[in-house]
C-alpha positions as CSV (number, residue, x, y, z in Angstrom):
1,X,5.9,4.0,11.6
2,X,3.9,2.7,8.2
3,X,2.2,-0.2,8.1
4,X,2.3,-3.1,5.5
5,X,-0.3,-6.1,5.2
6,X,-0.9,-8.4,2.1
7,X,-3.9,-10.2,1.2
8,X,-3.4,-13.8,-0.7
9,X,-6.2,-13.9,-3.3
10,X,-7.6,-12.3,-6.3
11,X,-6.9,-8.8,-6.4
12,X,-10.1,-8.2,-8.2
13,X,-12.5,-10.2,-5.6
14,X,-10.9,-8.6,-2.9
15,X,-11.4,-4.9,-4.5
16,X,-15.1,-5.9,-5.2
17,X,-15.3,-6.9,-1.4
18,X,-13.3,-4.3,0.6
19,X,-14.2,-0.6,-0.6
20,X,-11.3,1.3,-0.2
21,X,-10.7,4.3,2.6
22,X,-11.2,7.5,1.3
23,X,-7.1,8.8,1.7
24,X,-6.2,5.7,-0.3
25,X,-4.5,5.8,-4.1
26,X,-3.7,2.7,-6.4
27,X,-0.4,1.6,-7.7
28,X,-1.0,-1.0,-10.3
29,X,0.6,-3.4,-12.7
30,X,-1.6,-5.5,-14.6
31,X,-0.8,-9.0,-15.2
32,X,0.2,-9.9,-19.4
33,X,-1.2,-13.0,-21.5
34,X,1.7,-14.5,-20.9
35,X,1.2,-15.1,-17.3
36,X,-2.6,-17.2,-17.7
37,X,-2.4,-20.5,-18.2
38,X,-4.4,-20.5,-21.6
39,X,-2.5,-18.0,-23.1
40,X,-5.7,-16.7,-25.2
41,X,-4.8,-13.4,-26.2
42,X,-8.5,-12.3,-27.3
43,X,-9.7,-13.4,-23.4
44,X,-6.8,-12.2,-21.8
45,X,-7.5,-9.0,-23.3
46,X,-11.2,-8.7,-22.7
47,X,-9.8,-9.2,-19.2
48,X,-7.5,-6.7,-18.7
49,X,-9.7,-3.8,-19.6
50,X,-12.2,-5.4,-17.3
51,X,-9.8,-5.8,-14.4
52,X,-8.5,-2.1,-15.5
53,X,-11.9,-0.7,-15.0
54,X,-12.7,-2.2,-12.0
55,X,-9.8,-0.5,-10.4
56,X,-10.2,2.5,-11.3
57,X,-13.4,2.7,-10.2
58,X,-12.7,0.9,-6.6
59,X,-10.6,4.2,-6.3
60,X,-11.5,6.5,-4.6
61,X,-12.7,9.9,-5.8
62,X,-10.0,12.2,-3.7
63,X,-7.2,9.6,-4.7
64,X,-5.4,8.8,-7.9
65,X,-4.8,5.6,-9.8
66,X,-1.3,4.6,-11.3
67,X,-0.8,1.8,-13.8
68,X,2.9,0.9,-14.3
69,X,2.7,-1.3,-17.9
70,X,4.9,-2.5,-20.3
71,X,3.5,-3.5,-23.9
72,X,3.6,-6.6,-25.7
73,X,4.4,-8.1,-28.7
74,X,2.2,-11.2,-30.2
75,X,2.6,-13.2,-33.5
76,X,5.0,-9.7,-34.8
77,X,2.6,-7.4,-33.7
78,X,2.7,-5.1,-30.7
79,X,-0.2,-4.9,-28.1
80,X,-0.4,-1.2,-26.6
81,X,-1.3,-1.5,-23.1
82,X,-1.8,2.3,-22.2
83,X,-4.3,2.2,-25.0
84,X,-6.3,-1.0,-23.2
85,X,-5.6,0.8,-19.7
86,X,-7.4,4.2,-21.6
87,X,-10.1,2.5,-22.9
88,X,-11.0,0.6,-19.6
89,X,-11.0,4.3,-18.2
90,X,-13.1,5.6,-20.9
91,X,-15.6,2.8,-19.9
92,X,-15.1,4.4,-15.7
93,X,-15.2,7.8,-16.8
94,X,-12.0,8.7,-15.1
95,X,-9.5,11.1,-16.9
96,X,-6.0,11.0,-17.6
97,X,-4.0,12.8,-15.7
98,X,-0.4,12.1,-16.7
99,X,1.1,9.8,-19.2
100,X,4.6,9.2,-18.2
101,X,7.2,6.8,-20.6
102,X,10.4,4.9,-18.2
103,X,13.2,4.3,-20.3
104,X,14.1,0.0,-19.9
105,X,17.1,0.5,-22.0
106,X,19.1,3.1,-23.2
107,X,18.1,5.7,-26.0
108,X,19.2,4.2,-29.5
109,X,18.9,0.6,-28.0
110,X,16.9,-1.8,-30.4
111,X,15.6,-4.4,-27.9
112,X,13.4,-6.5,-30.8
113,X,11.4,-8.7,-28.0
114,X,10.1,-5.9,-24.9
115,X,10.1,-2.5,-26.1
116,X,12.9,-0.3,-24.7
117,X,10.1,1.9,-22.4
118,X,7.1,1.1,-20.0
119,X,4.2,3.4,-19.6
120,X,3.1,5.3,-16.0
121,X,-0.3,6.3,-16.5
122,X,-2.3,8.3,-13.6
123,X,-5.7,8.5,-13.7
124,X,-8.6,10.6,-10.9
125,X,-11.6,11.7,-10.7
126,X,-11.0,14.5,-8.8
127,X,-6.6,15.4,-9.3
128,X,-5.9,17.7,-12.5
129,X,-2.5,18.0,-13.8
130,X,-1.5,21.3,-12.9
131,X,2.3,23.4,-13.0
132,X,2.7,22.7,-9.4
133,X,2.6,19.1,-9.3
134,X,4.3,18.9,-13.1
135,X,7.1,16.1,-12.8
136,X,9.4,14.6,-16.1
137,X,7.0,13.1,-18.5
138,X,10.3,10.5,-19.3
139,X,12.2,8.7,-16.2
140,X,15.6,8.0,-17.2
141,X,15.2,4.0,-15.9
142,X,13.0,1.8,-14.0
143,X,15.3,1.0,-11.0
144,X,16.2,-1.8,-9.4
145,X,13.9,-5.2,-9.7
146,X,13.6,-8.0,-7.2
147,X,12.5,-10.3,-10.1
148,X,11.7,-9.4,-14.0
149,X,8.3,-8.5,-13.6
150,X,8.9,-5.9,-10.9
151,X,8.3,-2.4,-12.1
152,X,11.3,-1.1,-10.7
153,X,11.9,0.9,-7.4
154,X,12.8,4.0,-8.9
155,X,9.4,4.5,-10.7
156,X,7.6,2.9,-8.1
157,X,8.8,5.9,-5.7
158,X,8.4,8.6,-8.2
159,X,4.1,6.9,-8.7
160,X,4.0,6.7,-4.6
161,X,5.9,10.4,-4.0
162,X,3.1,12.3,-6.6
163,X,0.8,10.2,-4.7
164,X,1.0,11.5,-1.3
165,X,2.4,15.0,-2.2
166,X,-0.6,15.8,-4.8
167,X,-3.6,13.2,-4.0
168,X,-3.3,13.3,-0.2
169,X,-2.5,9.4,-0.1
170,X,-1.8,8.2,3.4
171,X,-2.3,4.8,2.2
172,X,-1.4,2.8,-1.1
173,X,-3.1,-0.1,-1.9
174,X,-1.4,-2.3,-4.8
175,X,-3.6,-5.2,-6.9
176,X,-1.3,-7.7,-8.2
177,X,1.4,-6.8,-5.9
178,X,4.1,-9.0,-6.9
179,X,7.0,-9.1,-4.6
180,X,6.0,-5.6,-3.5
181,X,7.8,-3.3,-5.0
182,X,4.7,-1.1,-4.9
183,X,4.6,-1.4,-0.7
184,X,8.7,-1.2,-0.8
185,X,7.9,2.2,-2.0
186,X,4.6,3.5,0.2
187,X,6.7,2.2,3.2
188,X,9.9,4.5,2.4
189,X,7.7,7.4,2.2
190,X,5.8,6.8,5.5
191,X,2.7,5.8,4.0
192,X,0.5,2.3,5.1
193,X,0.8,-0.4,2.4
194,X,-1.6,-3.0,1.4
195,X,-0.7,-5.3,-1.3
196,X,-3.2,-8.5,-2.7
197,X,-1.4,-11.0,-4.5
198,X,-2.3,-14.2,-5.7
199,X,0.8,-16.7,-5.9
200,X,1.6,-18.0,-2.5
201,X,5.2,-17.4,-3.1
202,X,5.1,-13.6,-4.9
203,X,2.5,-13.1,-1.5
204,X,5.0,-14.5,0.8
205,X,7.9,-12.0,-0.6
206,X,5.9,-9.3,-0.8
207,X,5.3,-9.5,3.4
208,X,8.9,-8.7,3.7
209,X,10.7,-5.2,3.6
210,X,13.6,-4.7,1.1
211,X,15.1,-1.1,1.6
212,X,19.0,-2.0,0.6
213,X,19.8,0.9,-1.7
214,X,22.4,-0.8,-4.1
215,X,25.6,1.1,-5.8
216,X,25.4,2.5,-9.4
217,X,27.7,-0.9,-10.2
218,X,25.0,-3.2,-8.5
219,X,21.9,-1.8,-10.2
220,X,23.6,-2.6,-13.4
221,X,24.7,-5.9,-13.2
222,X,21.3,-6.3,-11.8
223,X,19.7,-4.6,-15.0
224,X,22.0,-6.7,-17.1
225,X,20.7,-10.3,-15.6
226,X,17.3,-8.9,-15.3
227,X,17.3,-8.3,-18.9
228,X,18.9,-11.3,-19.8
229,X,16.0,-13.2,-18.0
230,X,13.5,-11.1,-19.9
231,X,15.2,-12.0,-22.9
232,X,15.1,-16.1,-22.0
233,X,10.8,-15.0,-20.9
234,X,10.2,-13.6,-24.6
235,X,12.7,-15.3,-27.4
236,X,12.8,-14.0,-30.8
237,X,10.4,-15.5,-32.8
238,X,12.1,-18.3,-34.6
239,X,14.1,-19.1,-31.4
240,X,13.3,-21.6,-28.6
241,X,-5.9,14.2,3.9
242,X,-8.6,12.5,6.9
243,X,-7.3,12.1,11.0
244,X,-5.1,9.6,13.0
245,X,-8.5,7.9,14.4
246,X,-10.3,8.2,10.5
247,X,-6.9,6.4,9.3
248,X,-6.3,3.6,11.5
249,X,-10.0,2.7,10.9
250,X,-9.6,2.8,7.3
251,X,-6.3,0.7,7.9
252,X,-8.7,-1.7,9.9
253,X,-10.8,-2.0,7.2
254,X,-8.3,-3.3,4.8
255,X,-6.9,-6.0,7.2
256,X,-3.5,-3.7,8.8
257,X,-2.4,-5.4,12.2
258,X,-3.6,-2.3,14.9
259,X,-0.7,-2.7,16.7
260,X,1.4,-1.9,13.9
261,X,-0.5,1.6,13.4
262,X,1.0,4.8,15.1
């Protein structure tokens, strides 16, 4: 059985205070400008790199750190989010290891507001990209999301599955969890889960399992009012490996009930 626990808080005060266990990788996605209440895209930057570095370098050094971000566009002018998550690990000194695009809408589709892609970005200190651990560099969608943030289930299991199969992760720990999409995905593989999220609400959600697999016809008439909310969210402008003792002490650490550890 895995094992799920999230932390309400600040995902970046809770890194600084609880240093990870040493079979633990990151799934990430880091909050936009759009989401702070003073929407000052200068500080909100400066912020994200910061935040960005200081998760890659709460990881640890056998495990591997995935950002799952989508880019932005400001005043007509797009902000590149892989570039700000590259530069904060240029300031860690943590390579790239793979830079993977997920298609959000179909090729050939001009979607004006988001872009029609999102980046999946691994990064470790000690992982290489190599042929046998080789996986597509583009993901033909995103997957299913429980609310238009979400970075889909379907890349969230490809990031946790290279995660455990090639950076020995037993346990995924996810800043800015969300709903928990990120733990969703570490549970269906057997791994232990730990999610910190801030909003009571998001935090609340994320404490609960969602493992429905929906029909082809469900997943698009959920990708249809999911980007119809996106489009509402952003208007056009103009328009309103360690043992079973060594892991369930790790899992102690990070605040996982013992009694849910097998």
């Amino acid at each position: 059985m895995s094992a799920r626990v999230v932390h309400e808080g600040c995902a970046l005060a809770w890194l600084r205070a609880h240093p990870l266990p040493a079979d633990a990788s990151v799934l990430t996605s880091l909050p936009s400008f759009d989401e702070f209440s003073h929407r000052d895209v200068a500080r909100w930057r400066d912020w994200f790199v910061d935040a960005a570095e200081l998760t890659l370098r709460s990881t640890p050094a056998a495990g591997a750190c995935v950002f799952f971000q989508t880019d932005v566009k400001h005043e007509g002018v797009w902000i590149d989010k892989a570039f700000l998550v590259q530069l904060a690990a240029e300031r860690a000194g943590v390579p790239l290891v793979w830079h993977k695009l997920a298609l959000r809408a179909p090729p050939g589709t001009a979607t004006g507001h988001r872009p029609g892609y999102a980046h999946l970005l691994c990064f470790s200190r000690s992982v290489r990209s190599a042929h046998d651990n080789a996986t597509p560099d583009v993901l033909a969608r995103l997957g299913a999301k429980p609310w238009p943030r979400a970075m889909g289930d379907e890349v969230a299991s490809t990031a946790v599955r290279w995660l455990a199969a090639h950076a020995a992760a037993r346990t995924i720990v996810a800043p800015f969890c969300g709903v928990g999409t990120a733990l969703d995905a570490a549970e269906a593989c057997g791994l232990a889960a730990v999610g910190i999220e801030r909003n009571p609400g998001r935090a609340r959600r994320a404490r609960g399992v969602r493992t429905v697999r929906l029909d082809p016809r469900q997943i698009q008439k959920r990708r249809v009012q999911v980007l119809e909310l996106d489009r509402r969210a952003h208007p056009l402008p103009g328009r309103q490996p360690t043992g079973r003792a060594d892991h369930h002490r790790n899992l102690g650490q990070l605040g996982v009930d013992r009694a849910l550890m097998v």
